[in-house]
MARMIKE-717172 format. One line per 5 residues: number of its first residue (from 1); their letters; for each residue x, y, z of N, C-alpha, C, CB. Coordinates in steps of 0.02 Angstrom, whole numbers, plus 50000, padded with zeros to 5 digits. Atoms other than C-alpha are relative to their C-alpha. Glycine has a CB too. Layout:
BEGIN
NUM> A> X/Y/Z/X/Y/Z/X/Y/Z/X/Y/Z | ...
This chain:
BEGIN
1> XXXXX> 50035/49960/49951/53705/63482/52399/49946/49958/50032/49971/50064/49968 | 50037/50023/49972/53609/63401/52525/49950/50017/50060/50028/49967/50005 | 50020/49947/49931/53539/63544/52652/49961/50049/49955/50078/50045/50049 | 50030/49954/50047/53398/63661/52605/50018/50062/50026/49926/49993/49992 | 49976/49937/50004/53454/63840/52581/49985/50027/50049/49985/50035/49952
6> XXXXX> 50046/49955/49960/53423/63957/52722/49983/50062/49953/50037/50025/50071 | 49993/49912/50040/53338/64131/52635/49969/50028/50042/49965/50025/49921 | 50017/49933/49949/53272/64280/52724/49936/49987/49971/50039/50089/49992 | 50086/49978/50016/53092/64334/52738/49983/50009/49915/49981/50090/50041 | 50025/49983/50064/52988/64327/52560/49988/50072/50012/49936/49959/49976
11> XXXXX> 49982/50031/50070/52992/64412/52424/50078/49999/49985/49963/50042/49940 | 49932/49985/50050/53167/64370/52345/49975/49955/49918/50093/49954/50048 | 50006/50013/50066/53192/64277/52179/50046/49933/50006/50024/50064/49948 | 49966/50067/50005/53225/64097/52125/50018/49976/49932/49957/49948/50030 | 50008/50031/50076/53298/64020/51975/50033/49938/50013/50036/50044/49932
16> XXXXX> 50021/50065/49991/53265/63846/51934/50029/49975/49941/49924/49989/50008 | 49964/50051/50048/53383/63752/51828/49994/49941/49966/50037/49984/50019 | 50010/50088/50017/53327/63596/51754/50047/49980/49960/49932/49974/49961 | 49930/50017/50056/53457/63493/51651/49980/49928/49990/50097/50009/50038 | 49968/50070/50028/53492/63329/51551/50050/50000/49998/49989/49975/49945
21> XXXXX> 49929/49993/50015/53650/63281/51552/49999/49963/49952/50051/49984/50047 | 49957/50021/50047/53744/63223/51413/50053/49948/50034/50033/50061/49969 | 49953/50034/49987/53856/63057/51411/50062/50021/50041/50014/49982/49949 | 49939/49968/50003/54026/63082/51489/50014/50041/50083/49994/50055/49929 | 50011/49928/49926/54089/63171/51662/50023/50062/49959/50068/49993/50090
26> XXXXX> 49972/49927/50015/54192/63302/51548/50025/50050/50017/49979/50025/49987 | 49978/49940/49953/54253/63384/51688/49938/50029/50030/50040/50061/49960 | 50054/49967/49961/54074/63437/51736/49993/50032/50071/49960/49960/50001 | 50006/50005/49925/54094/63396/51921/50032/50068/50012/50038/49933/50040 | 49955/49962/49985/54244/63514/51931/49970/50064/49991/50057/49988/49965
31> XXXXX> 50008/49930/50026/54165/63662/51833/49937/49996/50045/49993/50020/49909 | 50052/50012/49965/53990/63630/51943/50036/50039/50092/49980/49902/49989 | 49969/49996/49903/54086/63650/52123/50015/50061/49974/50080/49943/50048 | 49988/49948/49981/54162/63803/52048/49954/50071/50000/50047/50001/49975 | 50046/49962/49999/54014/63884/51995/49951/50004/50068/49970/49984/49946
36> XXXXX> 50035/49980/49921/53945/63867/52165/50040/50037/50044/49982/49937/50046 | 49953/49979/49974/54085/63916/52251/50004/50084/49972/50056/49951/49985 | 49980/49937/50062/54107/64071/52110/49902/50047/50026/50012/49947/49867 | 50053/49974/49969/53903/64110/52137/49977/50017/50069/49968/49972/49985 | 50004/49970/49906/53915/64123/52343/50033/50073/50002/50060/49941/50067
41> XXXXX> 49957/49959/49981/54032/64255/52308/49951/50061/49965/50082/49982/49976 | 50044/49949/50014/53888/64361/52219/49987/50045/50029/49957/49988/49991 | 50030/49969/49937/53813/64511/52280/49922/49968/49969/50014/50103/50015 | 50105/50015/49997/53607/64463/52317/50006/49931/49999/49934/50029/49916 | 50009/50051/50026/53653/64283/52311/49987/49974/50074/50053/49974/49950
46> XXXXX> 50020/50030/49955/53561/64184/52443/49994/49945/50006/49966/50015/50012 | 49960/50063/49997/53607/64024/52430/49966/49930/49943/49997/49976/50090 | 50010/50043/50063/53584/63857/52316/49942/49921/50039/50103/49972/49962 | 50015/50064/49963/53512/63695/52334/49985/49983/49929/49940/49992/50068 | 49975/50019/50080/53547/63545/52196/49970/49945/49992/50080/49989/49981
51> XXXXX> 50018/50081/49982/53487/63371/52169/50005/49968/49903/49889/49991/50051 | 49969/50041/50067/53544/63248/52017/49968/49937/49997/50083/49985/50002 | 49996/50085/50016/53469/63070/51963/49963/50019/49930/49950/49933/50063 | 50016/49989/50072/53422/63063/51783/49981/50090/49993/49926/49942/49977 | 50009/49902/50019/53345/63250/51772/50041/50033/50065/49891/50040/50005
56> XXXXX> 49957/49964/49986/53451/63384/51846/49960/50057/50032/50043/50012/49945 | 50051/49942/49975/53371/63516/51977/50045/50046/50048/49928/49967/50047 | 49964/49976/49939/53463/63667/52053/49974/50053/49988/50074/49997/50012 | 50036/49942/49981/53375/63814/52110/50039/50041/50067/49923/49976/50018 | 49967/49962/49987/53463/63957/52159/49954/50063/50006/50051/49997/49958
61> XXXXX> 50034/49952/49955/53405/64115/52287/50025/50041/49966/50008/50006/50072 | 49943/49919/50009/53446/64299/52237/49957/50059/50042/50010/50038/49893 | 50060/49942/49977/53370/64458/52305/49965/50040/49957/50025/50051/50039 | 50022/49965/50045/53349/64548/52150/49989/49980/49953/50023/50037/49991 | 50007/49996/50063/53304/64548/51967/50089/49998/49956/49952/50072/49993
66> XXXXX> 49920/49997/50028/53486/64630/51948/50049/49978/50025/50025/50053/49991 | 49939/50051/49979/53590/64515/52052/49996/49940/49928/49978/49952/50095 | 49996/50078/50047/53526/64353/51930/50021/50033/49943/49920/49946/49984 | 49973/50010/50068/53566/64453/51780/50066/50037/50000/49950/50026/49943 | 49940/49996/49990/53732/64515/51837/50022/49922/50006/50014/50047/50059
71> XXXXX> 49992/50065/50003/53752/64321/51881/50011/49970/49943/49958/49975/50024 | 50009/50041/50062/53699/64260/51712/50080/50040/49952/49900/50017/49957 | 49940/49984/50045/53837/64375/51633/50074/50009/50012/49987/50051/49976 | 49926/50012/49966/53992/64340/51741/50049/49967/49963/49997/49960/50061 | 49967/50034/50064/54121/64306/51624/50026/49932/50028/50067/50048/49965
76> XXXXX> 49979/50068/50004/54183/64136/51710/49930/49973/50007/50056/49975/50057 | 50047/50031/50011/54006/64088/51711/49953/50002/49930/49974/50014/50048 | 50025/50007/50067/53961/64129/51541/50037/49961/49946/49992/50061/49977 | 49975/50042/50024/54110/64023/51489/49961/49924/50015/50063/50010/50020 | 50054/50059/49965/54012/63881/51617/49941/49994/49945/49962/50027/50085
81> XXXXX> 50071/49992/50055/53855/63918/51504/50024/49969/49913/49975/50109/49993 | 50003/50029/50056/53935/63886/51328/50040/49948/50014/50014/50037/49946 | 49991/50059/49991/54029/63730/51392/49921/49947/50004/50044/50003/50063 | 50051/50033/49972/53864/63682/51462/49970/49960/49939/49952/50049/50035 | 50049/50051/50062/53773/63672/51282/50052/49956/49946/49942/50063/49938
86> XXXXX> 49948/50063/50049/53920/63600/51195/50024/49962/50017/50052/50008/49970 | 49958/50048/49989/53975/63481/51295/49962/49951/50067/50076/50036/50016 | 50029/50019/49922/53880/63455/51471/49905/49956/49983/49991/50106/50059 | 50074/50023/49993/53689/63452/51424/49954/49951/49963/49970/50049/49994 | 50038/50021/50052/53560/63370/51323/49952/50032/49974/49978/49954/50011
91> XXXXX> 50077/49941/49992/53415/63494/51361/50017/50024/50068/49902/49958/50000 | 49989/49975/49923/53402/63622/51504/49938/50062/49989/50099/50034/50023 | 50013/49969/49999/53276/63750/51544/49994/50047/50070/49970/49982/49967 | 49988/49961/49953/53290/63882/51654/49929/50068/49997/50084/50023/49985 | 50052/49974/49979/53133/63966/51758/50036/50060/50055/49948/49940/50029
96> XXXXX> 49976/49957/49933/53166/64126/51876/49915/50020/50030/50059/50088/49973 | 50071/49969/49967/53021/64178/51988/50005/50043/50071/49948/49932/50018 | 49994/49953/49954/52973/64279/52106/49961/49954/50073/49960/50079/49968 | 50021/50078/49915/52947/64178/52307/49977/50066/50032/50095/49935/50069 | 50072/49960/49942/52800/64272/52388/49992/49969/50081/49905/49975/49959
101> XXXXX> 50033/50031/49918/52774/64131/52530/50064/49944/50004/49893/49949/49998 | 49962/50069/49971/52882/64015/52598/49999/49984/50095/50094/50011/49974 | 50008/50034/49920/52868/63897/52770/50042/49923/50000/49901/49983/50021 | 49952/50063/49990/52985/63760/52846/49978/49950/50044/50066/50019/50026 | 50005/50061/49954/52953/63585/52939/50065/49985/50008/49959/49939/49976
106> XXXX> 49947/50051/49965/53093/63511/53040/49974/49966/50063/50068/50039/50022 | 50034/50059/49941/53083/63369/53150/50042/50002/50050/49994/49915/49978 | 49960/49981/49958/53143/63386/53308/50024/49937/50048/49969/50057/50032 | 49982/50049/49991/53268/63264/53368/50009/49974/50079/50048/50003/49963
């Protein structure tokens, strides 16, 4: 992911992924694309944005409280989740919050 998310007017809700990875691709890549792909298709899901070099950062939009925890318990993503600690991660912690303010710079070409 290389584009920052568009979201609608504050407040929605963000959760903030941090990760180590673990040795190994493992298939990661594959199961990664589909969980994005699989999370667009949410309801409340407002879009992603990802970034990878040694620590691991992907923070993900929702509108609600009960979109992210319908999310968290999607059965092909709760398979994603126990691959994750047995095979994918090293450490990971995961922050959700609530986005009160947000403002954008672009440069105009």
């Amino acid at each position: 992911m290389s584009e920052i998310a568009e979201t609608p007017k504050p407040p929605y809700y963000a959760v903030i992924f941090s990760s180590v990875r673990t040795e190994g691709e493992n298939s990661y890549g594959e199961m990664s694309q589909k969980m994005f792909e699989l999370a667009r298709e949410q309801k409340g899901f407002l879009g992603v944005e990802s970034a990878r070099e040694g620590l691991g950062i992907t923070v993900s939009y929702w509108e609600t409280l009960e979109d992210i925890a319908n999310w968290k318990q999607n059965e092909e993503h709760l398979i994603a989740q126990q691959k994750g600690a047995e095979l994918w991660y090293q450490s990971y912690k995961t922050r959700i919050c609530l986005v009160e303010r947000d403002y954008r710079f672009e440069r105009k070409l």
